[in-house]
C-alpha positions in Angstrom: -33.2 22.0 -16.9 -30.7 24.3 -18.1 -26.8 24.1 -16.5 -24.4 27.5 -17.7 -21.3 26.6 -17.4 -18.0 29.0 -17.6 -14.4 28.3 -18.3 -11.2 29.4 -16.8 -12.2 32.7 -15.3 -8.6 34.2 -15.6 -7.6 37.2 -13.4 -9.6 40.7 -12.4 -10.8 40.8 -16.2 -12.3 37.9 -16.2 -14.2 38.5 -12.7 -15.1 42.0 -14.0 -16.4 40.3 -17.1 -18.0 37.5 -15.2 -20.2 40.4 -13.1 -21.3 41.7 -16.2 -22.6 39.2 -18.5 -24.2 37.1 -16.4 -27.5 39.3 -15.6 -27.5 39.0 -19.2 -27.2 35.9 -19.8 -29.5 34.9 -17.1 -32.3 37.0 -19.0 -31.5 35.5 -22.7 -31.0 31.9 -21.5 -32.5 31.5 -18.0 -30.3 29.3 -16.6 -31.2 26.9 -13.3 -27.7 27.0 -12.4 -24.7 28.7 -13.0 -21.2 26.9 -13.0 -17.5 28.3 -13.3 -14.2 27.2 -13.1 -12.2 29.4 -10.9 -8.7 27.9 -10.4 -7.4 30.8 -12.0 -9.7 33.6 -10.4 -6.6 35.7 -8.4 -4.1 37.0 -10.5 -4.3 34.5 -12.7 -3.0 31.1 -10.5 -5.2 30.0 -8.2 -8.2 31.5 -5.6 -8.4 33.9 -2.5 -11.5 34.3 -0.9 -12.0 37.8 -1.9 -12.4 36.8 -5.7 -14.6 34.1 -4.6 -16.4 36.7 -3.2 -16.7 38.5 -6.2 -18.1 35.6 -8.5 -20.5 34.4 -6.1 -22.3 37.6 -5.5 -21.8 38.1 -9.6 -24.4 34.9 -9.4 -22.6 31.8 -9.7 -23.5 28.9 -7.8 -20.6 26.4 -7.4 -17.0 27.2 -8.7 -14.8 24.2 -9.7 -11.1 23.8 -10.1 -7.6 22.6 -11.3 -4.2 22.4 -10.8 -3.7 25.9 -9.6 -5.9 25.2 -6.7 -3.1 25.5 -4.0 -1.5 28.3 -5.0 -2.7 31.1 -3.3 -2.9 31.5 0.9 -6.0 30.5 2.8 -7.2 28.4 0.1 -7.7 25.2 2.5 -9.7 27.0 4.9 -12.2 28.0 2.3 -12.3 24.2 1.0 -12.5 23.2 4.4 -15.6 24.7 4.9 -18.6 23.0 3.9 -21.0 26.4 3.2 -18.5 27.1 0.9 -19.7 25.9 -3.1 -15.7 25.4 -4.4 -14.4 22.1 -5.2 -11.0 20.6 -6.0 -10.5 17.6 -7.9 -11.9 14.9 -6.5 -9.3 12.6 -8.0 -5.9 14.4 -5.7 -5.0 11.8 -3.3 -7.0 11.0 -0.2 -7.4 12.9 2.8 -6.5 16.2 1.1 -8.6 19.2 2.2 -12.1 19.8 0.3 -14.1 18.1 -1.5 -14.4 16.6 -5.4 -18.0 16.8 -5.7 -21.5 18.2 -4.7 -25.0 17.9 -4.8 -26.6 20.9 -5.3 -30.7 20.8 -4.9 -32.7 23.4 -7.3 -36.5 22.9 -6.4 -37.3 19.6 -6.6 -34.3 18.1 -8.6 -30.5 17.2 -7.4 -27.6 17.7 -9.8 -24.1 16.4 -9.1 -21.3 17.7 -10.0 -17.9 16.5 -10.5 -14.7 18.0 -10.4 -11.5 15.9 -12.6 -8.3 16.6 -13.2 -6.1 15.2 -16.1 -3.0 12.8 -15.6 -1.3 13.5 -19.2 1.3 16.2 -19.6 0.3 17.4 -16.4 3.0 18.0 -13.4 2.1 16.0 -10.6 0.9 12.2 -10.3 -2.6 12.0 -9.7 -5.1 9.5 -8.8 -7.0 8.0 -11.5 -9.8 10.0 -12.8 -11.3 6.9 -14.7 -12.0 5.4 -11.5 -12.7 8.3 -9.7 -15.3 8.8 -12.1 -16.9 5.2 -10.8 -16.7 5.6 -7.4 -18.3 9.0 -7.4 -20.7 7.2 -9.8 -21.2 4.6 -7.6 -21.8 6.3 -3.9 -23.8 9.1 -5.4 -25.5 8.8 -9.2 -28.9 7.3 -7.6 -29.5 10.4 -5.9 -29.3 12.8 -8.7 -31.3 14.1 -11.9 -28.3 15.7 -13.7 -24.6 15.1 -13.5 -22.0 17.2 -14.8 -18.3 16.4 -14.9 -16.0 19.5 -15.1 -12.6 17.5 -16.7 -9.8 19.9 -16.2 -7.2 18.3 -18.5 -5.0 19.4 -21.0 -4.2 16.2 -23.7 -7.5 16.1 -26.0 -6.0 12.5 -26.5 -7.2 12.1 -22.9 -10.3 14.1 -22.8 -12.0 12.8 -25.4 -11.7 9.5 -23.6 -12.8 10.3 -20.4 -16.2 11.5 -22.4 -16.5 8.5 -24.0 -16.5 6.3 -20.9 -18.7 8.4 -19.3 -21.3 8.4 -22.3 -24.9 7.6 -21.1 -23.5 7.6 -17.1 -23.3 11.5 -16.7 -25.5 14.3 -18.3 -22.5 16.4 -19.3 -18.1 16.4 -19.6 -16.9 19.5 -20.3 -13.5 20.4 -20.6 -11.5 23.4 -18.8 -8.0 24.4 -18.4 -6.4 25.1 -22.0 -8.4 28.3 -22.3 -9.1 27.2 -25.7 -12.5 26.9 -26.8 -12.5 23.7 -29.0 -15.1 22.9 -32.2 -16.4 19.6 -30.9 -19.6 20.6 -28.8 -22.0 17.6 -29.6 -24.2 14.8 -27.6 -22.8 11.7 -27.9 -24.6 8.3 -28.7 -25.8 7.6 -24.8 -26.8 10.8 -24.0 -23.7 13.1 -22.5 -23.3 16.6 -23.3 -19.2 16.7 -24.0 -17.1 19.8 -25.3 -12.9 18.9 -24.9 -12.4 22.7 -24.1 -14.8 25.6 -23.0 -12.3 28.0 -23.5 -11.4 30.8 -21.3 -13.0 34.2 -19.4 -10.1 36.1 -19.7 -8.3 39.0 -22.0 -8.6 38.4 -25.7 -5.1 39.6 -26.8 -3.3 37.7 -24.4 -1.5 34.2 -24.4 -4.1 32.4 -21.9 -5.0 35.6 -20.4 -1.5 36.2 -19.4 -0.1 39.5 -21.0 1.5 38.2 -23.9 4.7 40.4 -24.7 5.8 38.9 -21.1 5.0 35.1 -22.3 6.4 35.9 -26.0 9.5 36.6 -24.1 9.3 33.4 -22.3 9.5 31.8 -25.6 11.9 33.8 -27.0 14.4 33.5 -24.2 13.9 30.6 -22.5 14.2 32.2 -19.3 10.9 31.8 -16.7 9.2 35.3 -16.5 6.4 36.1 -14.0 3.4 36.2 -16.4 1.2 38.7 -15.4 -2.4 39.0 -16.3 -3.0 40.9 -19.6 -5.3 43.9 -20.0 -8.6 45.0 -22.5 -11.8 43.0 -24.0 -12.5 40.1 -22.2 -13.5 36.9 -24.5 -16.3 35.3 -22.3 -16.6 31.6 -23.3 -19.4 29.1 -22.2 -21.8 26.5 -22.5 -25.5 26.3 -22.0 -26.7 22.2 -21.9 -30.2 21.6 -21.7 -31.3 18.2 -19.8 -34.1 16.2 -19.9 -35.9 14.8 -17.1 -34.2 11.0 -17.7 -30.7 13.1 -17.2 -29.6 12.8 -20.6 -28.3 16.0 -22.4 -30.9 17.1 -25.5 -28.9 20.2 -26.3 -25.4 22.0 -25.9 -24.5 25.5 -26.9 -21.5 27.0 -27.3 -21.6 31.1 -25.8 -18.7 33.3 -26.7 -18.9 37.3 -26.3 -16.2 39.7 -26.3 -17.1 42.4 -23.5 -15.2 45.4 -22.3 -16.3 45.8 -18.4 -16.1 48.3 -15.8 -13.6 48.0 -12.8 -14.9 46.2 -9.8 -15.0 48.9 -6.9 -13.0 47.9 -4.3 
């Protein structure tokens, strides 16, 4: 079984990118599922339902999170409802809107996956993800063929970690939210498919995706500035892991492809 997986989709470039590569990708690689990380899918912070839209109908099947998950209006209804395939971190405190994980059935098989966010250097106090990890593990693993753990998180201290616990318990870890697509693809010893950063769908020239005169400024001055989302080529970055029918990882590939797409028609 073959899982694609996307990283931070960052803004209207990124969707418009998005819509583009993947018929192509789906052709080259034929994929049995499609995964993306959308916290950053409107205007750069956070998801409306309108750029869910968008990605869904450009063919992916479950969009994962981060940190940014709150920030733009309406987002709990759409993790409210159950038909929807978004998740937040499963590891935010209990009782909060949505949900963490899913099991999504292709044909005959079940694949989990996993939505984790990052404790280090981030800005609010969340539950473990360690032990997130085993209850999830726990109350569902016996019912899957494939798990995959998106770990949003931005100390590679900390990632690398989290892989390593999970080595031989999940198929894949793969690493979102520095929009920096890290070196370190590999299969560790047990069996799990881990990369600490897929690196982002967004603008090339940018800083993150943001426009980056507005966030050299930022530096420069010191003084907050509204970053908006930058402009041009889009650097699509991704993953392809192959897994085996014992739900151990045999492959991982690193995608990365610099597109220049056509507006999405409003």
């Amino acid at each position: 079984m073959k899982i694609l997986f996307f990283g931070d989709i960052v803004g209207r470039p990124g969707r418009e990118a998005l819509r583009e590569i993947i018929p192509q990708w789906k052709k080259k690689y034929q994929p049995d599922l499609i995964l993306a990380n959308g916290e950053n899918l409107a205007h750069g912070r956070g998801i409306t339902e309108k750029a869910l839209k968008e990605i869904l109908e450009a063919g992916v099947d479950l969009v994962t999170s981060g940190d940014h998950i709150w920030n733009q209006k309406g987002i709990v209804s759409l993790l409210e409802d159950k038909e929807i395939p978004l998740l937040r971190p499963a590891n935010f405190p209990k009782g909060v809107p949505g949900q963490g994980a899913r099991i999504i059935e292709i044909r005959t098989k079940k694949i989990l996956v996993i939505n984790l966010i990052s404790r280090v250097f981030m800005h609010m106090d969340y539950d473990c993800p360690f032990r997130r990890a085993d209850e999830l593990l726990e109350e569902l693993a016996e019912e899957t063929d494939g798990i995959i753990v998106d770990w949003h998180s931005e100390a590679t201290s900390e990632k690398v970690a989290l892989g390593w616990y999970l080595d031989g318990r999940v198929s894949a870890v793969l690493g979102t939210h520095t929009h920096i697509p890290t070196a370190d693809a590999r299969i560790l010893p047990k069996g799990t498919a881990y990369i600490s950063d897929v690196g982002m769908v967004g603008v090339r020239d940018s800083s993150l995706g943001a426009d980056k005169e507005m966030a050299l400024k930022m530096f420069l001055t010191q003084i907050p500035q509204k970053l908006e989302v930058a402009d041009g080529p889009v650097e699509v970055n991704a993953v392809i892991v192959e897994i085996d029918n014992q739900a151990r990882a045999k492959k991982i590939k690193k995608l990365q492809e610099i597109v220049d797409p056509a507006p999405i028609e409003n």
